[in-house]
C-alpha positions as CSV (number, residue, x, y, z in Angstrom):
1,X,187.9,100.9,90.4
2,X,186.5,98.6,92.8
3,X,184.9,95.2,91.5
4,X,183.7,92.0,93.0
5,X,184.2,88.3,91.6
6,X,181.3,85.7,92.7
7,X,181.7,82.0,91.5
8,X,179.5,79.1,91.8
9,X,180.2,75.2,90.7
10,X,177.2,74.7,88.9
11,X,173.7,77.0,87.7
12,X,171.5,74.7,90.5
13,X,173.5,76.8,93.4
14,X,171.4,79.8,91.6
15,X,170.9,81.0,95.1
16,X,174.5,81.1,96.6
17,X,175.7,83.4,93.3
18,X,172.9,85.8,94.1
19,X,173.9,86.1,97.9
20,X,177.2,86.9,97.1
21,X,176.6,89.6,94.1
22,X,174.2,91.1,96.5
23,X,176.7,91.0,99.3
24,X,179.4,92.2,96.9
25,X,177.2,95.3,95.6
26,X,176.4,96.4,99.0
27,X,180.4,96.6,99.7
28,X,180.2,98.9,96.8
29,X,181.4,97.2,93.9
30,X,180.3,98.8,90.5
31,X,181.4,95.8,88.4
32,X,180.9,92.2,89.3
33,X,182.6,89.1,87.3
34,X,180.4,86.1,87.7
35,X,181.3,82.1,86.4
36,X,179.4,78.8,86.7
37,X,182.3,76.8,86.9
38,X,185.0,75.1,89.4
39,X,187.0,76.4,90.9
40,X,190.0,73.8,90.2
41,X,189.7,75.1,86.7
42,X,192.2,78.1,85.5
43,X,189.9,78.8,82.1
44,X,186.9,81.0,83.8
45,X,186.3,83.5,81.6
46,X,185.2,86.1,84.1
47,X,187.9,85.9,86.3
48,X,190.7,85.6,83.2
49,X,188.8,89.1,82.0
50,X,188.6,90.5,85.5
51,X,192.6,89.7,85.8
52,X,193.4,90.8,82.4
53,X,192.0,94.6,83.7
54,X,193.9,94.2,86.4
55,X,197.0,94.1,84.3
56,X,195.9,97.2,82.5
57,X,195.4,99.0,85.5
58,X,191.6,99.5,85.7
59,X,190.8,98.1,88.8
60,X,192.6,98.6,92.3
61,X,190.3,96.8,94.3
62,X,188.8,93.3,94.2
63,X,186.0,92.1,96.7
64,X,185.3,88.2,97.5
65,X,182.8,86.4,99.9
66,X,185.1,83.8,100.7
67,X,188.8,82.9,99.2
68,X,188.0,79.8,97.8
69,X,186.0,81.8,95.3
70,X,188.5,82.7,93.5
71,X,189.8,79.1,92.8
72,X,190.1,76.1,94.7
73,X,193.8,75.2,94.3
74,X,196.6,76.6,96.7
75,X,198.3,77.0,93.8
76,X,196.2,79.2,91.8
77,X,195.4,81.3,94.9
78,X,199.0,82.1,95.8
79,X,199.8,82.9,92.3
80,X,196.4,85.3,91.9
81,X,197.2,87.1,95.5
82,X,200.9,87.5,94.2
83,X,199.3,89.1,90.8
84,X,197.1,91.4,93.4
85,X,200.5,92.5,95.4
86,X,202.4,93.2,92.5
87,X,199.7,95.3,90.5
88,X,198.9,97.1,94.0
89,X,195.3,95.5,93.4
90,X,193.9,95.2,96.9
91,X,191.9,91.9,97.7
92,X,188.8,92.4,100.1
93,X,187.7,89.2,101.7
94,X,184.0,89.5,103.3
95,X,184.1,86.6,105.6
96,X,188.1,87.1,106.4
97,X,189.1,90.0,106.4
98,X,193.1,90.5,106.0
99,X,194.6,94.1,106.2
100,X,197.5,93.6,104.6
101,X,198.5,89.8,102.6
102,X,202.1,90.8,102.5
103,X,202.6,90.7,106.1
104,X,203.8,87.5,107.7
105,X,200.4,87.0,109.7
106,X,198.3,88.2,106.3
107,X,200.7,85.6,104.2
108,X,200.1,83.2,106.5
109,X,196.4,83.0,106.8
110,X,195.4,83.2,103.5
111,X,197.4,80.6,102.9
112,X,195.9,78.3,105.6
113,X,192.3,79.3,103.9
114,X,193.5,78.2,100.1
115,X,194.6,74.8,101.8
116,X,191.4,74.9,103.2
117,X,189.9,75.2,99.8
118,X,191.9,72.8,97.9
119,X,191.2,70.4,101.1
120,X,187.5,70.4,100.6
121,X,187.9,69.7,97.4
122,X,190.0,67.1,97.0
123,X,187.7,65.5,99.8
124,X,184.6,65.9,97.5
125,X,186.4,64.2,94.7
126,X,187.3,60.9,97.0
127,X,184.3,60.6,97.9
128,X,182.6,61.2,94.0
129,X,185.1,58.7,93.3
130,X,184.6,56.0,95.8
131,X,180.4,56.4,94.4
132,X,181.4,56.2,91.3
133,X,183.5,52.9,92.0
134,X,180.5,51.6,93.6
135,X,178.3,52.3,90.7
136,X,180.1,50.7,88.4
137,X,180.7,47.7,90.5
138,X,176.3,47.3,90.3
139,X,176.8,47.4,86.2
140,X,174.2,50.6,86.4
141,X,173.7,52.0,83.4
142,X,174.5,55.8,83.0
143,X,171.8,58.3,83.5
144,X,171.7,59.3,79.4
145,X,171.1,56.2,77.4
146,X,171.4,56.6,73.2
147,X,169.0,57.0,71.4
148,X,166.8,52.9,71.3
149,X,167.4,52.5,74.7
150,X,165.6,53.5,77.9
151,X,166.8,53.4,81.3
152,X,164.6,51.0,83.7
153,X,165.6,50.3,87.1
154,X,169.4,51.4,86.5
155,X,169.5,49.3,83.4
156,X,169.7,50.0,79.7
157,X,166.7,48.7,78.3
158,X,165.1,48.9,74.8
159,X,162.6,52.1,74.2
160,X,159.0,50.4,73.1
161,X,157.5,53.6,73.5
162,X,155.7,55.2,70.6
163,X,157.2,57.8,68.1
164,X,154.1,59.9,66.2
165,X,155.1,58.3,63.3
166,X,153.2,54.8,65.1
167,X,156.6,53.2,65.6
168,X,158.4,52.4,68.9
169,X,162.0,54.0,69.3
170,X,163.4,51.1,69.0
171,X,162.7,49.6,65.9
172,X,163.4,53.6,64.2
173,X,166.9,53.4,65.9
174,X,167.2,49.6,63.9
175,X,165.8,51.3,61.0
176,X,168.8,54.0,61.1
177,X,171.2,51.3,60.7
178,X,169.8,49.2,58.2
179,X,169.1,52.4,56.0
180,X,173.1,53.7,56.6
181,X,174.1,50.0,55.8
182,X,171.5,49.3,53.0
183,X,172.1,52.0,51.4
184,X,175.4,53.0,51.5
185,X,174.8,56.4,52.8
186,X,177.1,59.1,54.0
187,X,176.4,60.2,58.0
188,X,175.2,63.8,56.0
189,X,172.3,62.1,53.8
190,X,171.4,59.6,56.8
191,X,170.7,62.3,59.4
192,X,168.8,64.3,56.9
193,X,167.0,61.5,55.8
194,X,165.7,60.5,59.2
195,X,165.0,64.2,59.6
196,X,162.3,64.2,56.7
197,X,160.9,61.0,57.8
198,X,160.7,61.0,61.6
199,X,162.0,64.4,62.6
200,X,165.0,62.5,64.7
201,X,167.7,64.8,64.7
202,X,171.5,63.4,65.0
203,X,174.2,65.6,63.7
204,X,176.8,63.5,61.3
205,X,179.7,63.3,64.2
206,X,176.7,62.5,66.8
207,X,175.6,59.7,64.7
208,X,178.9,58.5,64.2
209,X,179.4,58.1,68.2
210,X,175.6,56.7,67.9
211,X,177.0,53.9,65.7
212,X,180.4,53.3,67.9
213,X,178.1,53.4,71.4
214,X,179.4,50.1,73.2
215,X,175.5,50.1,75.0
216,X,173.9,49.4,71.1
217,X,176.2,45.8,71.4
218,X,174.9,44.9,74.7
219,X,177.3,46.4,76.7
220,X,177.9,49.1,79.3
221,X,180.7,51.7,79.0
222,X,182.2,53.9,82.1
223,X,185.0,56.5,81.6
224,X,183.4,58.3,78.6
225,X,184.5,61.9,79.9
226,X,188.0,61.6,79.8
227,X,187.4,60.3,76.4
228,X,184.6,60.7,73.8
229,X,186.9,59.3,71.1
230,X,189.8,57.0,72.8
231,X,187.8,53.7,73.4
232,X,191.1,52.0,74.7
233,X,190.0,54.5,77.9
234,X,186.8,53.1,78.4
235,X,185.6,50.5,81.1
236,X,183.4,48.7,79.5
237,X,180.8,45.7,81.1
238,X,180.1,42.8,78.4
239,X,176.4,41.8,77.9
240,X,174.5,43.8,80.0
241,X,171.2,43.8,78.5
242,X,169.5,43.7,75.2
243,X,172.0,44.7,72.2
244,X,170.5,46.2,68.7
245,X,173.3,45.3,67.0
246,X,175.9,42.7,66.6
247,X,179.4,42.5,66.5
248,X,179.4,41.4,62.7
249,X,177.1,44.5,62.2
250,X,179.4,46.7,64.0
251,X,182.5,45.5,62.0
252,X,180.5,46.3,58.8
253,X,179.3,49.8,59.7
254,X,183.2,50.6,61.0
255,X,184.0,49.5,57.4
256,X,181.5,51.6,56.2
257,X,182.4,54.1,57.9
258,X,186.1,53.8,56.6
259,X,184.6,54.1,53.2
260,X,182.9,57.1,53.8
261,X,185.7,59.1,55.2
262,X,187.8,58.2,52.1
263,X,185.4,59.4,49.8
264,X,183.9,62.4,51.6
265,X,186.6,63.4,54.0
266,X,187.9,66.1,52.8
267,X,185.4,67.9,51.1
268,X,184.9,70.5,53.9
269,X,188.4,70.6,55.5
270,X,189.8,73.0,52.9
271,X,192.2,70.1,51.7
272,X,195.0,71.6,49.9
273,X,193.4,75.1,49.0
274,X,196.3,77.8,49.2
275,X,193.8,80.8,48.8
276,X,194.0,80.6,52.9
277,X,194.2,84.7,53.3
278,X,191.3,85.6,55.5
279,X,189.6,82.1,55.8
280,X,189.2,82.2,59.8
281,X,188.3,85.9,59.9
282,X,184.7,86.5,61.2
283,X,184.7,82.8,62.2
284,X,181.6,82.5,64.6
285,X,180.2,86.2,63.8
286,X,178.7,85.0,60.8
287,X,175.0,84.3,61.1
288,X,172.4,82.9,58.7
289,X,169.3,85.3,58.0
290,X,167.1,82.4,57.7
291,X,167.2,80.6,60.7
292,X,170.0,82.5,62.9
293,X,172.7,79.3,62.6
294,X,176.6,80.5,62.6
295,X,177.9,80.1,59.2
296,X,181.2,78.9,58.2
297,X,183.7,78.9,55.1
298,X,182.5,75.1,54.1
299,X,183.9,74.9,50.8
300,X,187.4,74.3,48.9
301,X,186.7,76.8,46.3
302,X,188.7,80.0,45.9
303,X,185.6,81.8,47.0
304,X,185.8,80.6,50.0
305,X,181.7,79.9,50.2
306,X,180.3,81.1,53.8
307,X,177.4,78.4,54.5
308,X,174.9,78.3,56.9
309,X,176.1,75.3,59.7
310,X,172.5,74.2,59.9
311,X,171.5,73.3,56.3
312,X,174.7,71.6,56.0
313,X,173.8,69.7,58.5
314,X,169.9,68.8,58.4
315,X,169.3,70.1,55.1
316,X,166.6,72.2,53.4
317,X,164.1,70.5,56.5
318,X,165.5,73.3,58.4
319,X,166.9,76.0,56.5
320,X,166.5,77.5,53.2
321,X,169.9,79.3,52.4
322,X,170.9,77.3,49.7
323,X,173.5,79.7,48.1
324,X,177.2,80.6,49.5
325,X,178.6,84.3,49.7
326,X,182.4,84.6,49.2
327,X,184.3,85.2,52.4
328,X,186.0,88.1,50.5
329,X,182.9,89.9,50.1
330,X,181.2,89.5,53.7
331,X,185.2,91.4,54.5
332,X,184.4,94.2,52.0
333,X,181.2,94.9,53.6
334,X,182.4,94.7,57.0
335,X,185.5,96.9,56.3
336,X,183.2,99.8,54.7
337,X,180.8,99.5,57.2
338,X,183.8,100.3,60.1
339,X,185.4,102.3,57.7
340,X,182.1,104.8,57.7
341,X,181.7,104.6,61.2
342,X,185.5,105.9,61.4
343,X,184.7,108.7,59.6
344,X,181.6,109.7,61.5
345,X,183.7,109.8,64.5
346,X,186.3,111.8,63.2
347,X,184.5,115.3,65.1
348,X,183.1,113.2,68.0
349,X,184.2,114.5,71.5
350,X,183.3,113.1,74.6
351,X,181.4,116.7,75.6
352,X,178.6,115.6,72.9
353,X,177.2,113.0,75.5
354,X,175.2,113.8,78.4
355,X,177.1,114.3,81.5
356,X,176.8,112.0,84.7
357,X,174.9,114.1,86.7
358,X,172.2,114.2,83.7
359,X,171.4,110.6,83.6
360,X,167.8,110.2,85.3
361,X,168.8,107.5,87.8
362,X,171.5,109.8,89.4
363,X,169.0,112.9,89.4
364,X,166.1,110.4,90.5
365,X,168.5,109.3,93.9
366,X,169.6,112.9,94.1
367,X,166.0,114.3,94.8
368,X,165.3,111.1,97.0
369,X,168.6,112.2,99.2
370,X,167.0,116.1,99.3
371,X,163.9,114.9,100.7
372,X,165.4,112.5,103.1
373,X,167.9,115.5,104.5
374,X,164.8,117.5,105.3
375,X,163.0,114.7,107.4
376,X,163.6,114.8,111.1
377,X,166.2,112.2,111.6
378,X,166.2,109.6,113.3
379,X,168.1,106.5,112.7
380,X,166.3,104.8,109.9
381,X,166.6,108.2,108.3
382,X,170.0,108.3,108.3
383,X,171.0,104.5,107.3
384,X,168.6,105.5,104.1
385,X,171.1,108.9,103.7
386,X,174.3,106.7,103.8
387,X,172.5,103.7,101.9
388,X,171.3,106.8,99.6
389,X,174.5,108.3,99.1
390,X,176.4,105.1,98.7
391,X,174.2,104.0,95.4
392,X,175.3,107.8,93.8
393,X,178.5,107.2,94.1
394,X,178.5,103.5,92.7
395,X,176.2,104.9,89.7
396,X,179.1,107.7,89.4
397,X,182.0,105.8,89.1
398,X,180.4,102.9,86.7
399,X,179.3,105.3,84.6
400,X,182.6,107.3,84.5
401,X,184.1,103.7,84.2
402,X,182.1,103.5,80.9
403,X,183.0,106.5,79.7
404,X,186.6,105.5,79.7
405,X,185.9,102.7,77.7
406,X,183.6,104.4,75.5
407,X,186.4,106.4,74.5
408,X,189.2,103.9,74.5
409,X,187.6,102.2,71.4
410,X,186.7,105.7,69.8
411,X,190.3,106.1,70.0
412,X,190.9,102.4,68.4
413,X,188.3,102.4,65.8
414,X,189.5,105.8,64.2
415,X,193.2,104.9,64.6
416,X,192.0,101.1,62.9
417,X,189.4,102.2,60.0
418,X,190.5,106.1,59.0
419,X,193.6,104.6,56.9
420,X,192.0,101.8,55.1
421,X,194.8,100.8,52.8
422,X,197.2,100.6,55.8
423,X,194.4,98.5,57.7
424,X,194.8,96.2,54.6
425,X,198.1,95.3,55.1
426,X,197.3,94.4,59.1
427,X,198.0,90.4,59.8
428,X,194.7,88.6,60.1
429,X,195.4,87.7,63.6
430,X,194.9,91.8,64.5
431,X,192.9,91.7,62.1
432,X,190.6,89.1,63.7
433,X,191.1,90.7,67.2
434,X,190.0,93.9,65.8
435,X,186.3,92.7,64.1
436,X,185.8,90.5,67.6
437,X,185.3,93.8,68.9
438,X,183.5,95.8,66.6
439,X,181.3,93.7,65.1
440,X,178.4,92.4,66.5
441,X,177.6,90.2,63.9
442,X,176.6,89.8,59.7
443,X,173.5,88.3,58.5
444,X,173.9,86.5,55.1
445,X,171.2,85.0,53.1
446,X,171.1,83.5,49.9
447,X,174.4,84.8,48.5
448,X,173.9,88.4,49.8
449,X,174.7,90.2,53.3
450,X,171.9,91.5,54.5
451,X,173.2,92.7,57.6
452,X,176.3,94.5,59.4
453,X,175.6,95.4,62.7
454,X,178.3,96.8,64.2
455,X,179.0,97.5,68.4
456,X,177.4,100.4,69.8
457,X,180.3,102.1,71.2
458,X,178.6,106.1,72.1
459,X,175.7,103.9,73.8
């Protein structure tokens, strides 16, 4: 099969992803892997998935505009091209073409391109680096001031402007402090406190970084995306504007905080509970039916309660399933559901579906290439035959392509579901594999599943 990878940095080069997947479909790909990510970075998803059918021998062709879409580091190119020659996978570059990358002259030109890459790169990040330097030099505050603070002229200043509630931001944001102080409150009952009263969302571990912000003492803090949590890490500029709290303040919420995680800690961590069979199965398929949250085992009980994330959070402001459903049960309904589907496969063959030459955009380009073989031709007439001609066959082997899949996971789901007391004694980590990709997802509500919708694998 012959695919095509495009990759951009970021979604604002919207534009250059499109180029490329159109230049990659009319080279005749009939899948296309696409990320939004750097290139320096080895965890694309796309391109890991594209490489991973590579390995199992689905695709013997890859097409790229440019090398330094694949990555942007000489060594993850070199390694990827030695993947290529030692699966047979041919690489097609668009703008370079090299006939064969095992040859001296091959070898040695895509090599110059990935230093290329990696040259450009590095480049960029000097000169990121030397504005950021500058930046910080000028004590400018950061582009995403918390919550109290506004940025004015590239400095953090206090937010007087109006909430609906009549207040300014700035005396709510010294309101959430008193009220966590005052009151002794957990980060849980203080974001769902301010919820009801202003509709100012935090979550519990956002508030908590609210709290430990440098900029609410007066100060300016750089270096926050190597760390979130690791203040030691931080460059921080002392008494750069307006602070809402003060240091004593800060050492009592810390205390506070302390407090809190002694008493409340461990309620949702599972602590000590040995019933552990099954808890991370399902994790993040698991959806609320009342406002479509993930749900999660939240509990230390034996049950093992699946609640919705949301309420948990924010409370019954947002969400109204109130009861848990055991863990074990949203299993049982999830293995009978695959279980059935199992047996309605058992007398499914792959002659049942339609065949490729049935499916109405085929037939639809088929007539269109009729007509266009009885015009006179000219040449416009016969770049629309090849251009004509070219689509079939893409349409042909995508859809033969999914065919092969299609019955791949047949195979897999009647092999997995048609002995369910040997599927039983399956280690949750196949286990787990196995439901990722069957299972679209299960709707729970109030203590009941409402829902098991499962991956439509004849579609």
């Amino acid at each position: 099969m012959r695919v095509g990878y495009v990759r951009v940095s970021t979604g604002e080069q919207e534009d250059a992803l499109e180029q490329q997947t159109s230049r990659i479909n009319k080279a005749g790909a009939v899948l296309i892997f696409s990320d939004i990510e750097s290139g320096r970075s080895d965890n694309r998803k796309e391109f890991n998935k594209m490489l991973t059918m590579c390995r199992e021998g689905q695709i013997q062709e890859v097409i790229v505009t440019r090398v330094d879409r694949l990555a942007r580091s000489v060594i993850t190119i070199s390694k990827t091209i030695a993947l290529f020659e030692e699966l047979n996978v041919k690489l097609i570059i668009l703008d370079a073409p090299v006939d064969d990358s095992s040859s001296p002259f091959g070898w040695f030109s895509l090599n110059q391109m990935a230093g290329l890459a990696e040259f450009e790169s590095r480049l960029l990040q000097n000169r990121v680096k030397h504005g950021l330097a500058y930046f910080r030099e000028q004590n400018k505050a950061c582009p995403q001031p918390p919550f109290g603070y506004v940025r004015i002229d590239e400095k953090n200043e206090p937010d007087m402007t109006l909430h609906k509630s009549g207040k300014t931001h700035w005396a709510i944001a010294a309101e959430i402090v008193e009220y966590f102080l005052e009151n002794k409150a957990s980060l849980r009952n203080t974001v769902q406190y301010f919820i009801k009263k202003y509709d100012v969302k935090f979550s519990p571990p956002g508030l908590r970084q609210w709290f430990r912000n440098p900029v609410l003492r007066g100060h300016t803090r750089y270096g926050v995306r190597k760390s979130r949590i690791d203040s030691s890490k931080w460059d921080i500029r002392e008494n750069t504007h307006t602070a809402l709290i003060s240091k004593e303040v800060y050492e009592q919420i810390e205390v506070q905080l302390s407090e809190n995680k002694n008493l409340w800690g461990k309620n949702f961590e599972g602590g000590n509970n040995r019933n552990s069979v099954g808890r991370y199965l399902l994790s993040g398929q698991i959806i609320c039916g009342c406002c479509g949250y993930k749900c999660y085992v939240h509990d230390r009980k034996k049950t093992n309660g699946i609640r919705c994330k949301r309420r948990r959070i924010y409370g019954d402001a947002e969400c109204d399933n109130k009861t848990a459903v055991p863990l074990k049960k949203v299993i049982e309904a999830v293995d009978s559901a695959l279980t059935a589907r199992a047996i309605e496969l058992k007398n499914y063959t792959i002659n049942n579906q339609p065949t490729i030459e049935e499916t109405p955009d085929i037939i639809e380009l088929k007539a269109r290439l009729e007509n266009l073989q009885k015009m006179p031709q000219d040449e416009i007439i016969e770049d629309a035959v090849r251009r004509t001609i070219l689509k079939i066959q893409q349409l042909q082997q995508k859809k033969t392509h999914g065919v092969t899949v299609s019955n791949h996971l047949i195979n897999q789901l009647r092999e997995s579901f048609n002995d369910y007391e040997f599927f039983k004694t399956l280690p949750d980590e196949v286990k787990s594999q196995l439901y990722k990709k069957f299972v679209k997802h299960v709707k729970v509500l109030n203590g009941d599943i409402v829902e098991v919708a499962l991956v439509d694998i004849l579609g």
